[in-house]
C-alpha positions in Angstrom: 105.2 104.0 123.9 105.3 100.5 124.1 105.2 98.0 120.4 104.0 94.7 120.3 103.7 92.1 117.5 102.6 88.6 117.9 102.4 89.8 121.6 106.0 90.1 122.0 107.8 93.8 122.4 109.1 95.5 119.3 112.5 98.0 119.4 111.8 101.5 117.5 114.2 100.0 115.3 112.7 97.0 114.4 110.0 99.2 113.6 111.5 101.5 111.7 113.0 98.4 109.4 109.9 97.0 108.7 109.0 100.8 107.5 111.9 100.7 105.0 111.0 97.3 103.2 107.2 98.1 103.2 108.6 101.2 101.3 110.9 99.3 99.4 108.3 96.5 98.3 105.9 99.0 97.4 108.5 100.9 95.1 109.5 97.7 93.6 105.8 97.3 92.8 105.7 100.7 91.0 108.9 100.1 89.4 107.3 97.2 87.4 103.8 98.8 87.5 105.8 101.5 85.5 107.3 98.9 83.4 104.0 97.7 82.2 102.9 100.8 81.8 105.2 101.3 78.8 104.8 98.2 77.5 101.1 98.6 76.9 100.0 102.3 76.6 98.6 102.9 73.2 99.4 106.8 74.1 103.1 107.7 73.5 102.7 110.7 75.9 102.1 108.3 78.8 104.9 106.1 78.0 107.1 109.2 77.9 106.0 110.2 81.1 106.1 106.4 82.5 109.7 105.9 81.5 110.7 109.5 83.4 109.2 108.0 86.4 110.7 104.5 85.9 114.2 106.1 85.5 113.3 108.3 88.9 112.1 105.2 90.9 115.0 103.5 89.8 117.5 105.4 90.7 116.0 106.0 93.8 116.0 102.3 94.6 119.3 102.4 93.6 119.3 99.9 90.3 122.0 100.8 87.8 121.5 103.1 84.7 122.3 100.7 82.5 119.9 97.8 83.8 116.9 100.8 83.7 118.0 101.4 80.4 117.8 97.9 79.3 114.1 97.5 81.6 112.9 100.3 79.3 114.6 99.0 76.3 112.7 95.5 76.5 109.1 97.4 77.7 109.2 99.1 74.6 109.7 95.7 72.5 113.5 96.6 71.7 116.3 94.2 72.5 
């Protein structure tokens, strides 16, 4: 199967790529969507829960503990 953008030929490759940083962009966005997340719940079970995800995300997208620690740690107001 043949992939065309712009009306030029793609490689799987080059496909594939674009893929990843979709993915990647998209995490990014829940990374911070998580981040505000904490910052404004009024509901401490949510923020919980929000920060467990944050950390997961994070790691995932391969940030340092200690830079997630200090995301959380300024969401929550504490510097």
């Amino acid at each position: 199967m043949k992939i065309y953008k712009d009306g030029k030929e793609i490689s799987t490759v080059e496909k594939e790529l674009e893929k990843m940083l979709e993915i990647k962009i998209r995490a990014e966005n829940t990374y911070n969507n998580l981040i505000h997340i904490i910052n404004t719940s009024k509901d401490e079970m949510n923020r919980q829960a929000a920060r467990m995800i944050l950390i997961a995300v994070g790691r995932i997208l391969g940030h340092p503990d200690e830079e997630i620690e200090q995301d959380i740690k300024e969401a929550y107001g504490v510097e």
